[in-house]
N, C-alpha and C positions, 0 to 999 in steps of 0.2 A: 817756579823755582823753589815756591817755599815750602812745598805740598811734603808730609811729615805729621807726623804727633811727636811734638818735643817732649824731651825726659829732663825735668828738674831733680839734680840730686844735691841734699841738702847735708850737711854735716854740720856740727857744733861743738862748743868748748864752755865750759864754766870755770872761773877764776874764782876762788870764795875769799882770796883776800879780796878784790876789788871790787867782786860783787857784779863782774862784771860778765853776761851771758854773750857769747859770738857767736853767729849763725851764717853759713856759708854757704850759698846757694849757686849752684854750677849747672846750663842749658845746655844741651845738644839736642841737636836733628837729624836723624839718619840722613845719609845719602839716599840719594834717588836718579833714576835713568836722565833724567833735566836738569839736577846738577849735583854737584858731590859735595859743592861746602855750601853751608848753611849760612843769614846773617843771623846773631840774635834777634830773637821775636820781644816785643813787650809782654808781659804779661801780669797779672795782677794775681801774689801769692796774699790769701787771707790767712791770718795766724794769730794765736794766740799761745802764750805760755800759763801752764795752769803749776799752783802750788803741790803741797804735799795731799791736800784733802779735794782736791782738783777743782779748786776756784779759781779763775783767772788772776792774775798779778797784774798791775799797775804797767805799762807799758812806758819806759822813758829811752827814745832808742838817741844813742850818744851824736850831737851834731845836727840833731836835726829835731825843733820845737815841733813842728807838725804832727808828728807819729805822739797822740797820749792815749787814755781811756784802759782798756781790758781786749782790745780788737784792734789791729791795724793791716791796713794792706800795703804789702810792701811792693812796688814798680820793679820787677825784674827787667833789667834792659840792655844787659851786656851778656858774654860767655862766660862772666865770674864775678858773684860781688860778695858782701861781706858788710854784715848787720850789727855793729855793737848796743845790746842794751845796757841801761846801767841800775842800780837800786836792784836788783833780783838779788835779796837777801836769804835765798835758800835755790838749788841745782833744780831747774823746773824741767817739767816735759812737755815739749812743743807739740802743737795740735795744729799743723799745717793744711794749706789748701782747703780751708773753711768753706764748708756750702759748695765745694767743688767749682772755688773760683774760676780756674779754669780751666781746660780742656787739654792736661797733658797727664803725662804719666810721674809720678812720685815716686823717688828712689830715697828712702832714711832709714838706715838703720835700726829699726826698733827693736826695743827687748822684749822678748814674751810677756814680762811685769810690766813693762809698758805699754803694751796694747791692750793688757788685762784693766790697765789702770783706765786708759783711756775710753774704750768697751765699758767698762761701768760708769766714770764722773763726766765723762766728756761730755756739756750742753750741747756742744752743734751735733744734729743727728746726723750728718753725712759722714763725717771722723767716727763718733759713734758706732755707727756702722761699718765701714771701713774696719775698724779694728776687730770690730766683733767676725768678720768675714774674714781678715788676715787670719786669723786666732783657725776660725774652723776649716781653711786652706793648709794649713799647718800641720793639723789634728790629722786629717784626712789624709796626704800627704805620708805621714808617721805611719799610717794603715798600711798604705802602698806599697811602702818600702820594709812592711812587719815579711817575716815567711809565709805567714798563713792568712796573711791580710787580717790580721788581726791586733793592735795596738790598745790598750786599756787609755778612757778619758781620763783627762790629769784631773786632780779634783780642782784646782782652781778652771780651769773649764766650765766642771761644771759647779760651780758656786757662782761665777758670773751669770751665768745664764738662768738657774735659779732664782737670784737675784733678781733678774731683768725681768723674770716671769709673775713676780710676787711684789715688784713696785711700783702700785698705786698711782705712783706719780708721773709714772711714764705714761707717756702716748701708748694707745693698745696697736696703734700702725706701726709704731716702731719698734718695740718688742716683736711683733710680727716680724719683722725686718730682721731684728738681731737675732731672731731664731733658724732663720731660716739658710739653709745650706748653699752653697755654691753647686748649681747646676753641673750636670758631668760636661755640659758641651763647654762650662767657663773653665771647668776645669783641667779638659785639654788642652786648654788654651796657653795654662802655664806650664805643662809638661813639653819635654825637649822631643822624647818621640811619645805618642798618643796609643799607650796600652786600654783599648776598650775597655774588654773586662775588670783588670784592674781598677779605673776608673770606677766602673759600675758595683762591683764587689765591694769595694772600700766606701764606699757614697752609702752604699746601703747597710754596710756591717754600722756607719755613724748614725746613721739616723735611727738605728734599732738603739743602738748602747746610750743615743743621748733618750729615747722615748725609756728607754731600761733606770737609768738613773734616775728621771725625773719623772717618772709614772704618776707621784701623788701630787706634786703641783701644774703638770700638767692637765689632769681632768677638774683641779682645784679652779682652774684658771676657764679652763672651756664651759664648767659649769657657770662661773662667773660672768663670763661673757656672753652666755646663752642667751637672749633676747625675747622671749615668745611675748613680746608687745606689738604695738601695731609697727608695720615696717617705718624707717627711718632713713633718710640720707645724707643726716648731718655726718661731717668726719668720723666725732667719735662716734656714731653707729656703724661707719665704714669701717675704723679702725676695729671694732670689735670682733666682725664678722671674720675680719682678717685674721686678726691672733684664735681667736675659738674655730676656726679652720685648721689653722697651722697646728693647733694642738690635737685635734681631731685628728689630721695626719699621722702625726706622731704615733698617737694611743694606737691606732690599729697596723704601725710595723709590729706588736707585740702579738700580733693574732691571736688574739684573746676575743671570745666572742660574746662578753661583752662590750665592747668597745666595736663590734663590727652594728651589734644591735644598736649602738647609742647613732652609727652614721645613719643605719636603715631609718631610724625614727627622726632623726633628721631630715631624711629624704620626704619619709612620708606627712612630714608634716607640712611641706610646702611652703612654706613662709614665704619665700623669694627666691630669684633666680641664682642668685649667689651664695646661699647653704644648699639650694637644690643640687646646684651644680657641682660645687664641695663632697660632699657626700657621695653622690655620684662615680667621679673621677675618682676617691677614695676605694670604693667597691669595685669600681672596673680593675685599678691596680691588685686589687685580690688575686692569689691563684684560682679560688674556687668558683667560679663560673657560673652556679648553682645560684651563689645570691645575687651578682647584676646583671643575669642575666633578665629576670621579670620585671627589674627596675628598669632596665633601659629599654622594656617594651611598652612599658609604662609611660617614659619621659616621651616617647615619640608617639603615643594614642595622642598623650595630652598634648603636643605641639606642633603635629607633622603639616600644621599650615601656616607657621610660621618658618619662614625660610632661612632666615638667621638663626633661630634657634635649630632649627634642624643641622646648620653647617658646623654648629657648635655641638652637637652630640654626636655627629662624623667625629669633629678633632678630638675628642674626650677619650672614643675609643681606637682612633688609628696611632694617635699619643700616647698610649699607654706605657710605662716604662715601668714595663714586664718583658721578661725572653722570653721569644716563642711565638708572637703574635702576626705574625702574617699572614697564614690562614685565614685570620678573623680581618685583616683589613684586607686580602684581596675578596672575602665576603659581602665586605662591604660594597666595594665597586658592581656585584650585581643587585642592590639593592633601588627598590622603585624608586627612591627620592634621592639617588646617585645620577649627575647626566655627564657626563665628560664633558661637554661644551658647556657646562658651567665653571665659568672659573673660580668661583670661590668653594665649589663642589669639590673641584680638585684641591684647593690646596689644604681645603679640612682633609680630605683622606689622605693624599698622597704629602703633603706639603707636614701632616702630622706624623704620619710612618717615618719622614727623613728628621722629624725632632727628636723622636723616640731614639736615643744614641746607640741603647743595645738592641735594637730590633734592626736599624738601617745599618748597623756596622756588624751583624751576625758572622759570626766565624765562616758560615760553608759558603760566605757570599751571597744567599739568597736575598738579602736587602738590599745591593747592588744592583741584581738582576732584575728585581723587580722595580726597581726605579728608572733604568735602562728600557724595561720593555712599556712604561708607562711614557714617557720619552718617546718613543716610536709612533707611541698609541697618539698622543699629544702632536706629533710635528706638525701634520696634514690640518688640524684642525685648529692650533693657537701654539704658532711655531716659536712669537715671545717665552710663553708660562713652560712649554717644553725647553727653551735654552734657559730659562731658571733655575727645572729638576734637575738639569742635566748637569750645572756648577760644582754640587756637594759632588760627586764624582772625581771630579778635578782637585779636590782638596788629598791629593793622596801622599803626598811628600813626606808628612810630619808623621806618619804611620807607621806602624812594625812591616817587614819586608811581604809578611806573606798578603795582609791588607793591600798595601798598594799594589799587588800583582793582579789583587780581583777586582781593586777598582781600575786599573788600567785594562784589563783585560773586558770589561763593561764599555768602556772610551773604546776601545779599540771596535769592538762589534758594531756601534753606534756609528764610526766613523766610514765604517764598509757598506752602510744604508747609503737611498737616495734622501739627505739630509736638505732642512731647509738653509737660508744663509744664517740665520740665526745658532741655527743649534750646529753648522757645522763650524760656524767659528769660537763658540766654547770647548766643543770638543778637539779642535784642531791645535787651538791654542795649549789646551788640557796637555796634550799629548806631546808637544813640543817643548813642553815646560820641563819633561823629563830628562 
């Protein structure tokens, strides 16, 4: 009956005669087919209030001695409660749901100066993060909604991220983090109806304008992080690899060839599997074809007997998130170290094509169809991993009208087969949902 992601939404007040800060925290739970009202759940909000220079403040919450220090977790355990702190001698900004105490969704009104504030001073990297991801949700978003899908970065944008790029003192995994973009798939996630293209259009005009802005501390920073020591697995060697990847990405949305050579010499220097594969992934997304292609004849001399590694240079190129790549992954499918009765064969080629947002959501339907006719191919022979393909199909509601007509009209073909019981009750269900 409790089954839900509850939504904390939190509101607040500042008195500055009394100095006294109010935080209002209100739960609900959607209804569900098992029951329509919810009771309050527990749950443990972690929060802090940081100052003007975003150091945490002295915690004195009114009525209750237990709550001190710079961190406290406040017991949400009703439909509505109500926090007074006292001594907060200046309007602070709350940094809620610390470390992602717990498992709901966060509704607070923040202000752009607020998330900007937070995104840079905030100590907990999950808020940190969070804001730095609200902020380029936003940006992106602003693209969507330009005519030409085109919205200029605000400069405080990009001066945080700058920032973030150039201080020392940060983690190089978290910079990596706060660099990094909202996936199109998260990013349909927050759209009312799911415009593909738009999606894809705007995600990529961002990633070129934020590599366009910060061109010189980006390669300032990939060189920085460059490693050619013996390999490492402490953190910060992990961290490094990360952020000197993410920048590498960046530098070659500018199709500037050098920056396509800096990935090439990357590759060929081998170091480890993780700039191997960076590099790689980097040059498959290229349009030109010319240069991964002899790389990735290359990666598979050097590993075609390893078998995980081989299902990992399947997903590198049936993932690519480029339009227009189907060809090249129904290619793949005749390839010698492709077997359909492998299931992790499959879900590197086929299970990679339906990641890829704008290849498997193609305007003429052709990513539909080929996931349908993989489906068919699949039922006979692992009728589970075929009622798996067959799910993203099903997802067709939140779509533009003429999308769900292709994907129902994929459901509908599927359903006129001799199906097995698996995949006929995805698709049944699929179809009945409409």
């Amino acid at each position: 009956c409790q089954a839900g992601t509850p939504t904390l939404t939190v509101t607040d007040t500042y008195d500055h005669e009394t100095q006294e800060y109010c935080l209002t925290v209100a739960q609900s739970t959607p209804a569900t087919a098992e029951c329509e009202h919810k009771l309050p759940f527990h749950m443990p909000l972690r929060m802090a209030l940081l100052n003007a220079v975003g150091q945490p403040m002295p915690l004195q919450l009114q009525d209750d001695a237990s709550i001190f220090g710079i961190e406290c977790v406040l017991d949400i355990t009703q439909n509505q409660q109500s926090f007074v702190f006292t001594g907060c001698t200046e309007a602070p900004t709350p940094s809620l749901l610390r470390g992602f105490s717990a498992p709901v969704k966060l509704v607070y009104d923040y202000t752009q100066a607020q998330l900007l504030f937070l995104a840079s001073h905030d100590q907990d990297g999950f808020n940190r993060w969070e804001a730095s991801q609200r902020l380029l949700i936003e940006a992106t978003e602003a693209v969507m909604a330009s005519p030409n899908k085109q919205a200029p970065l605000t400069s405080a944008l990009v001066d945080m991220l700058s920032a973030s790029l150039t201080n020392s003192e940060l983690d190089s995994a978290m910079v990596a983090k706060l660099m990094q973009l909202p996936s199109e798939a998260y990013l349909a996630e927050t759209q009312t109806t799911v415009d593909v293209e738009s999606i894809h259009t705007s995600r990529e005009f961002m990633r070129k304008a934020i590599a366009m802005a910060l061109e010189a501390p980006l390669l300032a920073c990939y060189q920085r992080c460059h490693d050619v020591g013996p390999f490492s697995q402490t953190g910060q060697a992990i961290g490094q690899r990360a952020l000197k990847n993410s920048c590498l990405a960046y530098l070659n949305c500018l199709a500037k060839p050098q920056y396509q050579a800096l990935a090439q010499a990357q590759y060929q220097l081998q170091a480890n599997m993780t700039d191997v594969g960076a590099a790689l992934q980097i040059l498959i997304s290229l349009p030109d074809e010319q240069i991964s292609a002899p790389l990735l004849a290359d990666f598979y001399q050097r590993w075609h007997t390893d078998a995980q590694v081989v299902d990992q240079w399947f997903a590198m190129q049936a993932g690519a998130n480029l339009a227009g790549r189907l060809a090249q992954v129904k290619a793949l499918l005749d390839h010698a170290a492709f077997d359909i009765r492998n299931p992790n064969k499959v879900r590197s080629v086929v299970g990679g094509f339906i990641r890829s947002v704008i290849n498997f959501h193609a305007a003429n339907g052709s990513g539909y169809e080929f996931v349908a006719d993989m489906v068919l191919r699949l039922d006979g022979i692992n009728p589970m991993m075929a009622a798996n393909l067959a799910k993203p199909l099903g997802r067709y509601k939140r779509h533009t009208p003429d999308r769900q007509q292709l994907m129902q009209a994929q459901l509908t073909r599927l359903s006129q087969a001799d199906l097995s019981k698996d995949v006929f009750e995805v698709v049944s269900k699929s179809l009945a949902a409409n």
